[in-house]
C-alpha positions as CSV (number, residue, x, y, z in Angstrom):
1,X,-60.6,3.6,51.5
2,X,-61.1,0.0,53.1
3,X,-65.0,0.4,52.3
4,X,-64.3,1.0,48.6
5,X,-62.3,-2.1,48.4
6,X,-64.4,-4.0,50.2
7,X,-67.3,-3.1,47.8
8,X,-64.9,-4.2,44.8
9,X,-64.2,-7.6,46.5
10,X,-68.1,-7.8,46.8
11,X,-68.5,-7.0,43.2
12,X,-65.7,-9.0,42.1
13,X,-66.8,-12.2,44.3
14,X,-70.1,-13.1,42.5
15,X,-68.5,-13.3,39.1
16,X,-68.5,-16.3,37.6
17,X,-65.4,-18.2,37.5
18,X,-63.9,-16.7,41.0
19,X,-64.6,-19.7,43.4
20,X,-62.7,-21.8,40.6
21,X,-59.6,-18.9,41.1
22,X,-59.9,-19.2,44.4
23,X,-59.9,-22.9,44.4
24,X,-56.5,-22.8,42.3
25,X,-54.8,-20.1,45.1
26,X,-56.1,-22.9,47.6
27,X,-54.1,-25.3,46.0
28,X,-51.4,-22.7,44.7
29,X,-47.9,-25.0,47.0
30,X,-45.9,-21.4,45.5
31,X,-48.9,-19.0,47.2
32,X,-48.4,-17.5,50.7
33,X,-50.2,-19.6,53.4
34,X,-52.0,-16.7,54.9
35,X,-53.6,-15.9,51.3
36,X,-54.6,-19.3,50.5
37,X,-56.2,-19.3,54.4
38,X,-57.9,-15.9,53.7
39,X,-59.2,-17.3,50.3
40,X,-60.6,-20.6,52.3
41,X,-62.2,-18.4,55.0
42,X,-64.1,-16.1,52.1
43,X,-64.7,-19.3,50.3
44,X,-66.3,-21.1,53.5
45,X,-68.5,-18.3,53.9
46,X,-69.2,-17.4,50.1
47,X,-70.6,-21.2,50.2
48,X,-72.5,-21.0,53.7
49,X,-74.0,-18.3,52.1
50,X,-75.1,-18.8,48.7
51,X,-74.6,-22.7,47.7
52,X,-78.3,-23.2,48.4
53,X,-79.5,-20.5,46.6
54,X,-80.5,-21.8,43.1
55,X,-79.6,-19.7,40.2
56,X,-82.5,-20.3,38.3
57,X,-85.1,-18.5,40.8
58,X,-82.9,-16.6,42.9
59,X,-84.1,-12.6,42.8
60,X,-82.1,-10.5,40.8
61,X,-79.9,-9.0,43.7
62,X,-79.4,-12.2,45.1
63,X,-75.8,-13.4,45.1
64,X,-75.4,-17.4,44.1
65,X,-72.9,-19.6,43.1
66,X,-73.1,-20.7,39.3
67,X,-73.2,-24.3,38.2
68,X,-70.3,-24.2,36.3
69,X,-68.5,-22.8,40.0
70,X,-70.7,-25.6,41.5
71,X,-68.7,-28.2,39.6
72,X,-65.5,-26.8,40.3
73,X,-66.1,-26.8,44.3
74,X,-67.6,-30.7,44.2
75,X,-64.6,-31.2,41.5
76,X,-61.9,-29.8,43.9
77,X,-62.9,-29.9,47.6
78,X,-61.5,-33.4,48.2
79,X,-58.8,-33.2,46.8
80,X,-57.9,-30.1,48.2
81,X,-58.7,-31.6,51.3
82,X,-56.2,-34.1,51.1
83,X,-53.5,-31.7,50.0
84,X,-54.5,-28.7,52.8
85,X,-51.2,-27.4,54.0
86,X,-52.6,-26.5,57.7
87,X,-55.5,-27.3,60.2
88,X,-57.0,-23.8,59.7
89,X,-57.5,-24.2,55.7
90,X,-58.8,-27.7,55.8
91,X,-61.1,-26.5,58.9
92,X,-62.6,-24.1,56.4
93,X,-62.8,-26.7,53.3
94,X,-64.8,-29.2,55.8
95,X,-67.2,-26.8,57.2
96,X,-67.4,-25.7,52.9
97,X,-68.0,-29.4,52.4
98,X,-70.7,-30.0,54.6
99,X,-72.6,-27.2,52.6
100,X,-72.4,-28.7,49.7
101,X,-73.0,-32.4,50.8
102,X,-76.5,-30.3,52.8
103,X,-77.3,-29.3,49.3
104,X,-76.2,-31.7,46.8
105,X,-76.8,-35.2,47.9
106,X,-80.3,-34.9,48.6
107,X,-80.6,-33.7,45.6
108,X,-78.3,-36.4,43.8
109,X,-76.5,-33.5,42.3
110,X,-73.1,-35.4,43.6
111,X,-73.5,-39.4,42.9
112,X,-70.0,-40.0,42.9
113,X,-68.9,-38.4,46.6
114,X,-69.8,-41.3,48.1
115,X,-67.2,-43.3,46.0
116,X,-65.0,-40.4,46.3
117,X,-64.7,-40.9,50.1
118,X,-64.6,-44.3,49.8
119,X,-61.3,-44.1,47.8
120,X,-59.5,-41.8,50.2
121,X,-60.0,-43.8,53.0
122,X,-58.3,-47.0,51.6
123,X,-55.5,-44.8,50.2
124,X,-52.1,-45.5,51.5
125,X,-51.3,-42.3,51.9
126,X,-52.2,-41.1,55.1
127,X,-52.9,-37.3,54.2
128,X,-55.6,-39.3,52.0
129,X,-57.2,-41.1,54.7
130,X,-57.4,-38.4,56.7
131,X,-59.0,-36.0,54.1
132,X,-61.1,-39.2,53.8
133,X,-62.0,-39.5,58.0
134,X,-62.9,-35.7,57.4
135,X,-65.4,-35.7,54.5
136,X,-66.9,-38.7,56.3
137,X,-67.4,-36.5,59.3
138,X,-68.7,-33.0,57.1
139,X,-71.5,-36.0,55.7
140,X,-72.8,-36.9,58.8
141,X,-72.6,-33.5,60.5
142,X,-74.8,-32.3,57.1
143,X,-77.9,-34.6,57.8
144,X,-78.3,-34.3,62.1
145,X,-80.2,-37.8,63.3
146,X,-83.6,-36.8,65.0
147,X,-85.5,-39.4,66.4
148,X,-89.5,-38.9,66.0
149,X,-90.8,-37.9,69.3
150,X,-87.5,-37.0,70.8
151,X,-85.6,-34.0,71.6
152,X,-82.5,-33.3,70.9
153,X,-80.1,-33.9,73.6
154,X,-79.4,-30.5,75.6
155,X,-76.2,-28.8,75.2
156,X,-75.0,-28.8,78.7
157,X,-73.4,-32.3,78.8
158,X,-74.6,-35.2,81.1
159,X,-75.4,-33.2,84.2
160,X,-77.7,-30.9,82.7
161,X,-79.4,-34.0,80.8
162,X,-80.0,-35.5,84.3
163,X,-81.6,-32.3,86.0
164,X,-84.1,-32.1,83.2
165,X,-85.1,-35.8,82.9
166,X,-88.4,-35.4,84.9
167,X,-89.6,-32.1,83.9
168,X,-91.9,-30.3,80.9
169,X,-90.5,-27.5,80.5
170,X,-87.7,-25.9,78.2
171,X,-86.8,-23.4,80.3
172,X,-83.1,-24.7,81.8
173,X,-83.4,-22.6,84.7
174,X,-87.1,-23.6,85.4
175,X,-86.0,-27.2,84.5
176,X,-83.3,-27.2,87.3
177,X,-85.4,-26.3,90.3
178,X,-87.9,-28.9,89.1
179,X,-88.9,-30.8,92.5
180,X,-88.4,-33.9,90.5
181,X,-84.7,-33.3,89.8
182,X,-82.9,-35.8,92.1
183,X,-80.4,-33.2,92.8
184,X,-82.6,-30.9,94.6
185,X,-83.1,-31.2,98.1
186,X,-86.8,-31.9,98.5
187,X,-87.2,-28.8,101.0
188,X,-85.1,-26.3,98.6
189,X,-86.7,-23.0,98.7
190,X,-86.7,-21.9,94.8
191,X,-88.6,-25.4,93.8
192,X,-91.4,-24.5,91.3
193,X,-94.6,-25.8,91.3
194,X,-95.2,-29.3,90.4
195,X,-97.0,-28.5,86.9
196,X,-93.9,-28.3,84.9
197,X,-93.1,-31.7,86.3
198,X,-93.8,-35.8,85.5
């Protein structure tokens, strides 16, 4: 009966108190590596999830993470960080981080992560530093730079960003036959009308 169990498990996962037991099997050096990554994957997306729900005016059926659960996760991540066993567990404590960072230090709900960082990344233990030169990256992944007036970059790397340079349009495949794209020919038969273009 996997739908059963998986019911329980849903049940069981917005009690209070189980992201702090699931921190601790995290951490657990005794506890199977392929539990403690299981746990960090239901724990990344138990976070993604719910962390920015608040409690206090979340609808009644609405899953969220308590504040006493909160403190355990700001209280923990880092150092969990530091101590991940494998690149797949501390893949899924960053990407948990940079949730929580999203949420809480906006809202100065985490003064001291900051600090925190800061301190891993003059450790002399490299594991430290490293944890360190993730959080630092889970930060500035949380807050995306946008410049007023600007959009982003497109995805398609530096070739892409060339073809759409001259024209007004979002459309990538209008945007490519664009007669002001340098890499068209000038006589290329799909070229769209000069509207789209500046």
């Amino acid at each position: 009966m996997p739908v059963a169990a998986e019911l329980d498990i849903l049940k069981v996962g917005n009690e209070p108190g189980m992201i702090g037991g699931l921190l601790q099997i995290i951490g657990g050096d005794s506890i199977d590596i392929s539990t403690r990554q299981s746990c960090s994957v239901w724990l990344k997306n138990r976070v993604h999830g719910t962390y920015s729900i608040d409690p206090a005016t979340r609808r009644p059926n609405q899953p969220s993470i308590t504040e006493p659960d909160r403190e355990a996760l700001r209280a923990n991540i880092l150092p969990l960080l530091a101590a991940s066993p494998s690149r797949s567990i501390t893949v899924q404590l960053a990407n948990s981080l940079k949730d929580i960072v999203a949420h809480d230090l906006p809202n100065a709900r985490w003064p001291g992560l900051i600090d925190a960082i800061k301190q891993l990344l003059v450790s002399g233990d490299i594991r430290h530093v490293q944890a360190g030169c993730v959080a630092s990256l889970e930060v500035v992944r949380a807050f995306p730079i946008q410049t007023k007036g600007r959009r982003p970059a497109p995805v398609g790397g530096p070739a892409v960003s060339n073809s759409r340079r001259n024209c007004d349009t979002d459309d990538a495949d209008t945007a490519f036959r664009c007669p002001g794209n340098p890499r068209n020919a000038p006589s290329h038969p799909q070229n769209i009308p000069d509207e789209h273009c500046r």
